[in-house]
C-alpha positions in Angstrom: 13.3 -11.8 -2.0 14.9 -11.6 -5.4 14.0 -9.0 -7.7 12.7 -11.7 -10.3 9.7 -12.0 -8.4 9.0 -8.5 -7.7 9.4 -8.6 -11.3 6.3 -11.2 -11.4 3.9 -8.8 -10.2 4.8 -6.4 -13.0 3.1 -8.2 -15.2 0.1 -7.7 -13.9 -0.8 -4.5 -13.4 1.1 -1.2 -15.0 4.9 -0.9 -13.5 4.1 2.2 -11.8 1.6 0.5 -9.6 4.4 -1.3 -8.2 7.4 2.1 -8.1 5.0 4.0 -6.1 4.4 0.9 -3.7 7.9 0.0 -3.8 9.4 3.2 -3.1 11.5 4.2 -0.2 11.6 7.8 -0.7 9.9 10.0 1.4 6.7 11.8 0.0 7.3 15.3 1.5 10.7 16.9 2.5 11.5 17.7 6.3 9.6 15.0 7.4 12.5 12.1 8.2 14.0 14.3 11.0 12.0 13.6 13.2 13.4 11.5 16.3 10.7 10.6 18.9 7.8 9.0 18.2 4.7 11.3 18.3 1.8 10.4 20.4 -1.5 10.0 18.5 -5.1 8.7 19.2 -5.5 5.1 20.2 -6.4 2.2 18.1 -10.1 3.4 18.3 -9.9 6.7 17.9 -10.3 9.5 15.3 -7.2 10.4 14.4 -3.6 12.0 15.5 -5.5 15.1 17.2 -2.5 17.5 16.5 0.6 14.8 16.4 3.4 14.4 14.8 3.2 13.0 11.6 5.5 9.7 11.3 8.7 10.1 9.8 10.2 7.8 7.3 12.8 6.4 9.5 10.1 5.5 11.7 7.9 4.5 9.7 10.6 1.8 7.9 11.5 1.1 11.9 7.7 -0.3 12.3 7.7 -2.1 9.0 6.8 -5.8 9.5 10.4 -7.7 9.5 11.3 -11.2 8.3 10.7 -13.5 11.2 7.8 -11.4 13.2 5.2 -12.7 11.1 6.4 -17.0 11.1 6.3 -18.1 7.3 6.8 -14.5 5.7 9.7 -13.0 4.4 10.0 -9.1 3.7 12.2 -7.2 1.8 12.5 -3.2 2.3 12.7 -1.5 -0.4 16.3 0.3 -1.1 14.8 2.4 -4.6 14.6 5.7 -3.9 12.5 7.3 -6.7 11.9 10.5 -6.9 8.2 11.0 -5.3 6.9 12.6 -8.9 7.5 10.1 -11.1 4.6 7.3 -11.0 1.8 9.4 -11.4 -1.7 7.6 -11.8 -4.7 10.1 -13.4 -8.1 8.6 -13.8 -9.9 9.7 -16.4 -13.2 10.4 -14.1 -12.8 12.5 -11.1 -15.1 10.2 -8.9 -12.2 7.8 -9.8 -9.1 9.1 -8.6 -9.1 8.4 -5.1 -9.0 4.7 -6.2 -6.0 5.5 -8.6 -4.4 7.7 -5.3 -3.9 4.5 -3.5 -0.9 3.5 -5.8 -0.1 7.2 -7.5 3.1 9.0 -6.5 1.4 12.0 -6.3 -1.9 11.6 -4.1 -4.9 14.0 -3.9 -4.6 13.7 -0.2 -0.5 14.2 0.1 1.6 11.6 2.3 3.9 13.1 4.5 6.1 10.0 4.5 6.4 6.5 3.3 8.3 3.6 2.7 7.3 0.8 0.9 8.3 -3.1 1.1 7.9 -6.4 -0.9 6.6 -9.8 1.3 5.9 -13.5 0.2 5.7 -16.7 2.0 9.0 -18.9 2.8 10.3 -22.4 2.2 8.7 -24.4 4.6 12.4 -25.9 5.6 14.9 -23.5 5.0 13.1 -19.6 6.0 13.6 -18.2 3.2 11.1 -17.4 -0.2 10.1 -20.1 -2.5 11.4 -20.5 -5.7 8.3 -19.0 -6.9 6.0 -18.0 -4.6 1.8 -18.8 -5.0 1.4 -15.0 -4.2 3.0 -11.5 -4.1 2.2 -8.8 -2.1 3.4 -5.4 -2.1 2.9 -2.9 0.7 3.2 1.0 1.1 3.3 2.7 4.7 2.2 6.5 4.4 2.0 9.3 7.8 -0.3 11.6 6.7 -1.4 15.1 8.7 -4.1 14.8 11.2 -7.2 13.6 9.7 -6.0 12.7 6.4 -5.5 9.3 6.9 -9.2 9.5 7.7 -10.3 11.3 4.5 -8.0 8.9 2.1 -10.0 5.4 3.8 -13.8 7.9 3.1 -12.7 8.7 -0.2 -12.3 5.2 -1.2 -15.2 4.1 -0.1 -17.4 6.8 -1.7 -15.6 5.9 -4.7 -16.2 2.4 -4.8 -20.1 3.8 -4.5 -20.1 5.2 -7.8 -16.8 3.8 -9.9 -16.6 0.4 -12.0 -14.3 1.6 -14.6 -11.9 4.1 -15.5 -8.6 4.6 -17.6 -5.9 5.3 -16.4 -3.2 7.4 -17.6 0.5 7.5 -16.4 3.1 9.6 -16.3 4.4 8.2 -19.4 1.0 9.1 -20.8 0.6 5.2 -20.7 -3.2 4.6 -20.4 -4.4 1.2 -19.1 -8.3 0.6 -19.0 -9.5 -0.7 -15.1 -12.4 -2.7 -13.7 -13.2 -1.7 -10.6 -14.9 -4.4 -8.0 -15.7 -4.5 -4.1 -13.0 -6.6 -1.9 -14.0 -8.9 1.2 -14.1 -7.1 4.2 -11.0 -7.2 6.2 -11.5 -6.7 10.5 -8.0 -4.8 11.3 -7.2 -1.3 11.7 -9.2 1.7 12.8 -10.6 1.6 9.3 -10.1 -0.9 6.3 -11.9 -1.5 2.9 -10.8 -3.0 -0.7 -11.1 -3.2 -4.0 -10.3 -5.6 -6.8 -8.5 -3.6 -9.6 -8.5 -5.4 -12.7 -6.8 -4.2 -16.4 -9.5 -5.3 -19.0 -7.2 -5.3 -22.2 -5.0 -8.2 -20.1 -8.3 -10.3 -18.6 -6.0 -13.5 -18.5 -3.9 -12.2 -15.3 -4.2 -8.6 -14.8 -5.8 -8.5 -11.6 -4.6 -6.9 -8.3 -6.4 -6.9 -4.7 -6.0 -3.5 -3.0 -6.4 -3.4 0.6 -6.2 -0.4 2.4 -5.6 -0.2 6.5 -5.8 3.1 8.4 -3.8 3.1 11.7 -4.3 6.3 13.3 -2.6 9.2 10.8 -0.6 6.5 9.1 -2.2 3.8 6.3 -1.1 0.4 5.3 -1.9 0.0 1.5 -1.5 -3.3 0.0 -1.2 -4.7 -3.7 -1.9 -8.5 -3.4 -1.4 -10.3 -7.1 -1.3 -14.5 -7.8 2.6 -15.2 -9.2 0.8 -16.6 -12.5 -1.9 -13.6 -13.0 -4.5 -12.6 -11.3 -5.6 -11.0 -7.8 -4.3 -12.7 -4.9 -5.4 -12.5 -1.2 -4.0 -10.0 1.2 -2.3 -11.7 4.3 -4.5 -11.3 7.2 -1.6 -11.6 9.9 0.7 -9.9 7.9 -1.8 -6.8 8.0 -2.4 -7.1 11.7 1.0 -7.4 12.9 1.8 -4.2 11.1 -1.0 -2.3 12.5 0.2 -3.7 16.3 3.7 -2.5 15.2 2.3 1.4 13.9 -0.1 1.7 17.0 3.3 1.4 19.0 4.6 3.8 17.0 2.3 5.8 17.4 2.6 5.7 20.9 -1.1 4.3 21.1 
């Protein structure tokens, strides 16, 4: 996928929405050295009950490929930011787990995570169209037991009580947000989104956020329309990756 059409999706919401979703750099040092894969709770269960947090070279070896999903192509992301510098502060504390979701530096800290880029192909040749309908961006996090628990609870008790906040970025940016419900999506342990929507750019800025819990690890999504506006996340996109984490995470 060429950068121009990453660069699509910039437009639409602030540019370190997409860094921190983007970014291949691991959240927390001492955490890519790991070499088996831990065992955790199964795809019902509560949580990693004392595992082994995924590292980031396994977390980008289960990242959905090109060619696993039919009509998809994905492109890893080879940035490797420096995990402090797309910040995301909300301006009301009942807020900020909403603005954690694409921040760089989380409430609930990510031990790992690697991010990627997908879009749907030519229908003839396998790889992306010219310009694609959508773009989704997708960010795979390991977090300590339980914490991938608390990050999916924390959404939804903010989505109970938040409709708008400004944001404020690390460049001390601020960009004013509508905050909407999502549909409900049926993968993952746990799942829930949100429509995120910059109200000084009502023409396209518009993003779906989906977020997925897989055991300890989440899937969080950014799903925007190529010509503004929120687009719709890829249902078997989403549960092909959480297939491909519950195997890594030996469940």
């Amino acid at each position: 996928m060429h950068k121009t059409r990453i660069r699509l999706a910039a437009a639409v919401l602030p540019a370190l929405v997409l860094t921190a979703a983007c970014s291949g750099s691991s959240g927390s040092s001492g955490s890519d050295g790991a070499s088996k894969s831990p065992k955790s709770a199964s795809s019902g269960g509560s949580g990693g009950g004392g595992a082994t947090p995924l590292s980031k070279a396994q977390l980008t070896s289960a990242l959905v490929k090109s060619g696993e999903v039919p009509g998809y192509s994905v492109e890893v992301s080879q940035t490797n930011d420096s995990a402090d510098t797309s910040t995301l502060t909300a301006d009301k504390a009942e807020c900020q787990p909403l603005a954690d979701v694409t921040s760089s530096k989380p409430k609930i800290p990510r031990k790992a995570f690697v991010g990627a880029a997908f879009a749907k192909t030519g229908t003839t040749t396998g790889t992306p169209t010219s310009t694609p309908d959508e773009i989704n961006q997708m960010l795979l996090a390991s977090h300590a037991p339980g914490d991938a628990e608390k990050v999916i609870a924390s959404v939804k008790t903010a989505l109970g009580t938040c409709t708008t906040f400004t944001a404020t970025d690390n460049t001390g940016t601020k960009t004013p947000f509508r905050i909407t419900k999502g549909p409900a999506v049926s993968v993952g342990d746990a799942s829930v989104s949100y429509v995120m929507s910059d109200t000084s750019d009502k023409a396209s800025g518009a993003a779906l956020v989906t977020v997925v819990r897989t055991g300890d690890t989440i899937s969080a999504y950014l799903s925007v329309k190529s010509q503004g506006g929120a687009g719709s996340l890829p249902l078997e996109i989403a549960r092909k990756q959480n297939e491909k984490l519950k195997a890594a995470l030996g469940g």
